[in-house]
Rosetta silent file (secondary structure, phi, psi, omega in degrees, C-alpha in Angstrom):
SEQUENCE: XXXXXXXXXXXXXXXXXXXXXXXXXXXXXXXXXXXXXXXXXXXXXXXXXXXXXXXXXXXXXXXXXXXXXXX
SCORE:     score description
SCORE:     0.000 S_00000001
   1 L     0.000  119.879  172.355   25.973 -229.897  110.787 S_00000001
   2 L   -75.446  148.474 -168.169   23.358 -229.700  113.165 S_00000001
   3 L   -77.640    6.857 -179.544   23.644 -228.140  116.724 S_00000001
   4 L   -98.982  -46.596 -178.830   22.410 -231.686  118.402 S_00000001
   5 L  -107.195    1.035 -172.740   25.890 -233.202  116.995 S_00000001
   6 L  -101.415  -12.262  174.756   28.104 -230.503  117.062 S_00000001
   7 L   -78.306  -72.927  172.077   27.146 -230.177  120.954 S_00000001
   8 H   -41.605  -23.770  176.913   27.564 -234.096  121.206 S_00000001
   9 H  -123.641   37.707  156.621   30.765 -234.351  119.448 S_00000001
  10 H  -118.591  -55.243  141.760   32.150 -231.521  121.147 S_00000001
  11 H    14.449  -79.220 -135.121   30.797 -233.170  124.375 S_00000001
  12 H  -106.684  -56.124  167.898   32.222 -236.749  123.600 S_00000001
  13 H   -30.249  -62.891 -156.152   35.680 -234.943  122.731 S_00000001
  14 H   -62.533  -56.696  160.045   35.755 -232.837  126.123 S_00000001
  15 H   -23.910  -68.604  136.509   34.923 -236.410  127.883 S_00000001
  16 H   -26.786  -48.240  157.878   37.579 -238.134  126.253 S_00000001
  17 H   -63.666  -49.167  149.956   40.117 -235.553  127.368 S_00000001
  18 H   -45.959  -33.317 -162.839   39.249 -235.716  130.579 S_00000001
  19 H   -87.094  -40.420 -164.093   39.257 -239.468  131.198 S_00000001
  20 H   -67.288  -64.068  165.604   43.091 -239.210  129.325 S_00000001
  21 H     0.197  -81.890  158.015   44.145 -236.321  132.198 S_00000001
  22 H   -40.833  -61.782 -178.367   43.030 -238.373  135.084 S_00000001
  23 H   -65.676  -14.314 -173.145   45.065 -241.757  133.609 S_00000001
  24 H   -88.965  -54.939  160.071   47.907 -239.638  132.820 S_00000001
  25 H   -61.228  -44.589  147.206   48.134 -238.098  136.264 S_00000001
  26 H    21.472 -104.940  177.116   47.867 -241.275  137.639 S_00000001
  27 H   -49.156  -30.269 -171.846   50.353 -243.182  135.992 S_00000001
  28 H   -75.147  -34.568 -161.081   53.034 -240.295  137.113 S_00000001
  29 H   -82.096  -36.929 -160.234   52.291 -240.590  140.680 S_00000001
  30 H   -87.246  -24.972  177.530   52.644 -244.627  140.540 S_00000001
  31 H   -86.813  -56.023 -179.637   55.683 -244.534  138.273 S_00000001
  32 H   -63.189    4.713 -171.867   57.622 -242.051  140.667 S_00000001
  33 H  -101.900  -83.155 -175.874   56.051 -244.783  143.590 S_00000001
  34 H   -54.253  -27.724 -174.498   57.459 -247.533  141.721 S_00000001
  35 L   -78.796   -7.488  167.907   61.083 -246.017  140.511 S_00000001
  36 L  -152.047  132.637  163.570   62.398 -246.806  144.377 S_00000001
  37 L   -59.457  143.790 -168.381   63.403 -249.393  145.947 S_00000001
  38 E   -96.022  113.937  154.865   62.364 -249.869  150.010 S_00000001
  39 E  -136.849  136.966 -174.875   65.229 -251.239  152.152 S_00000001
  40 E  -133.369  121.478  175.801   64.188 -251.475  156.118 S_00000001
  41 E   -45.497   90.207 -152.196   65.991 -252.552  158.881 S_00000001
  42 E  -106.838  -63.769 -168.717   63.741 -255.916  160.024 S_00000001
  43 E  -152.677 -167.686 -177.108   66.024 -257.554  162.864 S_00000001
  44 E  -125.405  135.240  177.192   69.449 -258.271  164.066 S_00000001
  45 E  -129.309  147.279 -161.289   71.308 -260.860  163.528 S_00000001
  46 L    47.213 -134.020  135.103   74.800 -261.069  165.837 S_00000001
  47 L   -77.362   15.728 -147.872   76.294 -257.911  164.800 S_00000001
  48 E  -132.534  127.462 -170.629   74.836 -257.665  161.245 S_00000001
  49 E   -94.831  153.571 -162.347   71.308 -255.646  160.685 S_00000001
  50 E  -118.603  112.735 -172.905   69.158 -257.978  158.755 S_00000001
  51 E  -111.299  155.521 -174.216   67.390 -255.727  155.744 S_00000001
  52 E  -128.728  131.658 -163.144   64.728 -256.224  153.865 S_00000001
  53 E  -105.446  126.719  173.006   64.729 -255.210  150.267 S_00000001
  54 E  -115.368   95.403 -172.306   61.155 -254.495  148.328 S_00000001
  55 L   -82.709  106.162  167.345   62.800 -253.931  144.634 S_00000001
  56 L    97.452   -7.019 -170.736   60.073 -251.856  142.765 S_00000001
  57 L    47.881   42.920  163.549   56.902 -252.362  145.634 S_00000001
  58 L  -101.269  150.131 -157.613   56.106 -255.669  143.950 S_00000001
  59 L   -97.832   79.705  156.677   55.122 -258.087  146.900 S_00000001
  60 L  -145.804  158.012  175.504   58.471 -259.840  146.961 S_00000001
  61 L  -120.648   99.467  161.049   60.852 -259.423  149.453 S_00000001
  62 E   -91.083  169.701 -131.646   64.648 -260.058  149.316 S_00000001
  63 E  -159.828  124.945 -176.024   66.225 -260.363  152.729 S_00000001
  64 E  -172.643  166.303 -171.341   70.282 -259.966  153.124 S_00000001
  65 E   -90.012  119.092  164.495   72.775 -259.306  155.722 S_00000001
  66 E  -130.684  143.597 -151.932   74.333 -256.005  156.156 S_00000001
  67 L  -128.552  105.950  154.073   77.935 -256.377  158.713 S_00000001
  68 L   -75.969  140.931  170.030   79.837 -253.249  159.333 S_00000001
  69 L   -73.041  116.552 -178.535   83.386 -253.683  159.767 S_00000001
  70 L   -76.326  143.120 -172.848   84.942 -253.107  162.988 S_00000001
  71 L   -86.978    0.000    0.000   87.932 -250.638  162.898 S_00000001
């Protein structure tokens, strides 16, 4: 084995590992990003706060009523 490929395929290897690292930290930060749901207080409606649900950050929005009960 010459010391022109064993440099190059140690190289190409090193490269490869790196590139895997990067996507693999990544993906953790965006999956613990993604694993909760958003719910935010948007308006009033009456006596009922009107929240807005982002399930997941995907750019949809559900929208619902939440009414406390008076005691």
């Amino acid at each position: 084995m010459t010391p022109e490929f064993r440099n190059g395929f140690a190289f190409s290897i090193a490269i490869t590992g790196a590139a895997f690292l990067i996507i693999a930290g990544l993906a953790s930060v965006t999956q613990t990003d993604i694993d909760q749901p958003s719910f935010e207080v948007v308006d009033k409606y009456k006596e009922c706060d009107v929240v807005r649900y982002a399930p997941h950050q995907v750019a949809e929005y559900k929208y619902f009523l939440y009414c406390e009960k008076n005691k």
